[in-house]
N, C-alpha and C positions, 0 to 999 in steps of 0.2 A: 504493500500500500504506500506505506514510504517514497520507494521507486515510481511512484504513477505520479505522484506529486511533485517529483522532482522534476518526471518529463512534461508533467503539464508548465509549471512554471518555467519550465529553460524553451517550450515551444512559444508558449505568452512572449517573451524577452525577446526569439529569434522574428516571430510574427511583427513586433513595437520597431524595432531595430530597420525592421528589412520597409515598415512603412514611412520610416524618417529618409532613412534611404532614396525610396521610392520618388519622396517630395523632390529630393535634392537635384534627385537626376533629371526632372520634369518640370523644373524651375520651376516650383512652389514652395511658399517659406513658409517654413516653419512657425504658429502662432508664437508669438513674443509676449513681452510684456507689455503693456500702452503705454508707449516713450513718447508719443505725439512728438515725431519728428517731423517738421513743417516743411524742410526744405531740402534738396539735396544740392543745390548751387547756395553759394554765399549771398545770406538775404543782406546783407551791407547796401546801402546804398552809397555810403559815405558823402552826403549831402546834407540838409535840414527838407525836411518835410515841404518848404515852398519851395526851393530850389527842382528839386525831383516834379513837384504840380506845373513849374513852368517849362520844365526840360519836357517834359511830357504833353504839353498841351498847345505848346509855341512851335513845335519843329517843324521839318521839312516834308515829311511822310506821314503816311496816315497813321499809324501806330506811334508817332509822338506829338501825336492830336488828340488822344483818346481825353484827354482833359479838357479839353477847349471849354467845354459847354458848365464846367465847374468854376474855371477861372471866371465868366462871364458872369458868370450869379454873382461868384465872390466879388468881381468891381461893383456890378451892379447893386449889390447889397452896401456895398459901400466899408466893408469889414477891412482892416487892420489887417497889413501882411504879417504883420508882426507876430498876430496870434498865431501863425503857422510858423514861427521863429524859435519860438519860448519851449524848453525845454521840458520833460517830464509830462508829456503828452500823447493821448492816441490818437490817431487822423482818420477817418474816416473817408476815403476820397471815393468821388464818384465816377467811374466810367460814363460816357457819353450816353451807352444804352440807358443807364438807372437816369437820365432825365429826359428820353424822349429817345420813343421806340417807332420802328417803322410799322409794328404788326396794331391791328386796329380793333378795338379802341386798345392805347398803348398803355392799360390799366396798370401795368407795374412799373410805368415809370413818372417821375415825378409830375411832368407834365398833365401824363392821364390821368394820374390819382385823385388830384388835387384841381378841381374844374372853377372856372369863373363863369356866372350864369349859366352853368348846369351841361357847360363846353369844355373837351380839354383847351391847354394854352399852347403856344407857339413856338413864345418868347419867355425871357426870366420877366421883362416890361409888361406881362401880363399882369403881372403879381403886383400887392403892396410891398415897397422895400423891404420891412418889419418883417412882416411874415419869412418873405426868402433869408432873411438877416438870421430870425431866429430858427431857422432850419438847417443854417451852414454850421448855425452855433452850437446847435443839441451834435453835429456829428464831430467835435472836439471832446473829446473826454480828460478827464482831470484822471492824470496818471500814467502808468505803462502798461497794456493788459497785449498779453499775447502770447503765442506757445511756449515763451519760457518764462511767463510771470504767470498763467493762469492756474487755477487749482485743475484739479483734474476731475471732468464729470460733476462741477459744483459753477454753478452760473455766478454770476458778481456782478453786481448793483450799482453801474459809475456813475457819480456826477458829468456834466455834461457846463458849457461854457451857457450853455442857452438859461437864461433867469428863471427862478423857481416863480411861477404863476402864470411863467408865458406862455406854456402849453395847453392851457385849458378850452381854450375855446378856439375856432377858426374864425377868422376875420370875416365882416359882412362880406356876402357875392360869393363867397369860397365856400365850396362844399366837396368832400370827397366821393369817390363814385363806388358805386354797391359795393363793390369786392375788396374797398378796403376800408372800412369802418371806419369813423377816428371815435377813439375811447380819450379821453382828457388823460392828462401825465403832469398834476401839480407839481411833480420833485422837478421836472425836465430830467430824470434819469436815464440811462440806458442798460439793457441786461446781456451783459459778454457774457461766454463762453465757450472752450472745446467741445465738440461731439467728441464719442469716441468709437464713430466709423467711419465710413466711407459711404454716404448713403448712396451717390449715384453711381461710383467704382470714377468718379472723373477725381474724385479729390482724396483725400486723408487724413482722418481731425479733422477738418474745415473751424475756423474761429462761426458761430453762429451769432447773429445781433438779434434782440426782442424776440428771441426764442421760433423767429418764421425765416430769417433771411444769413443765408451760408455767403459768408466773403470769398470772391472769389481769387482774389491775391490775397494771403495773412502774412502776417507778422514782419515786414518788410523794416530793416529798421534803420532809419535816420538817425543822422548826429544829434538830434534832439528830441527822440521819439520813435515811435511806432506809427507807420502804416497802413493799415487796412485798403483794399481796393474792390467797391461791390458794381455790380453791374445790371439791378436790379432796384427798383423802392424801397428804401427803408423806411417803413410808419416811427409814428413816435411815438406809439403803442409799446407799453412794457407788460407782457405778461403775466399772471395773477400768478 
């Protein structure tokens, strides 16, 4: 009886052994620990957060225009370069899609979400200043949050540049469109964190914001901060 146990358990060990194997040779990794490793090129930028938004939005080619339509709010808003200077911050930057999409209506982008007389808008001059002002402002966050400052699988509650009170209501003429509610956000906070999958197989971790919206460049990190790059709407909606 002895003997039977000995062979069951050394077939168990040949059978575990020959399936780690298996993996190795068929280029499948072996489950790990959840290291949320963000990057495999060097996410340095070695710049500040505005230098990269104008390197990126001024160039000569399309791919360092993906900005354009960010910088324009931010003149337009009339915002302080400076706030994207200051040190000990997360940026939230928006790809050209997150504010005006060609697919119709362009509900996930800020354009569409966000209607004047019950229309999307064109222009950021659609808008009252204020409003676009304290929108640029909730996507600054007070602090460093990103794959190697986050907790892991625990969301975190940031303050945000945008003033506590200015989130409650939308301005007359502005209304958001069915598919994306606006709930009132007194604190103006924002809720970061790691997933800890891969929900569509394009990403890994992904940084997620207000619990609906996956960044789609993380943790990029400036001489005086952190980067975020989404390409999609982000409500000012923080999750219950």
């Amino acid at each position: 009886m002895k003997n039977v146990k000995l062979l069951t358990l050394h077939s168990f060990l040949f059978i575990f052994l020959g399936v780690l194997q298996g993996c190795t040779l068929f280029g499948l990794d072996v489950q790990e620990d959840f290291d949320r490793k963000p990057h495999t090129l060097n996410p340095n930028l070695n710049k500040t957060a505005w230098q990269y938004l104008n390197d990126r939005a001024k160039g000569s080619t399309t791919n360092d225009q993906i900005f354009s339509r960010m910088l324009e709010g931010i003149q337009y808003a009339g915002i302080d370069s400076n706030e994207y200077k200051k040190p000990n911050r997360t940026y939230i930057f928006l790809h050209n899609d997150a504010i005006n999409r060609s697919s119709t209506p362009p509900t996930d982008s800020f354009f569409g979400a966000n209607l004047v007389d019950g229309k999307p808008v064109l222009a950021w001059t659609g808008y009252p200043k204020e409003f676009v002002k304290r929108y640029f402002e909730y996507l600054i966050l007070e602090g460093e949050y990103s794959h190697y400052t986050l907790p892991a699988l625990e969301a975190v509650e940031a303050n945000t540049l945008a003033p506590k009170g200015s989130l409650t209501t939308l301005p007359a003429g502005i209304t958001r469109h069915a598919s994306v509610v606006f709930t009132p956000n007194p604190e103006s906070t924002m809720s970061i964190r790691v997933l800890n999958s891969s929900p569509s197989n394009t990403s890994d971790y992904p940084v997620q914001l207000n619990g609906v919206r996956n960044v789609r460049t993380s943790s990029l990190l400036a001489t005086n901060g952190v980067v975020h790059v989404i390409d999609r709407y982000l409500t000012t909606t923080v999750p219950e």
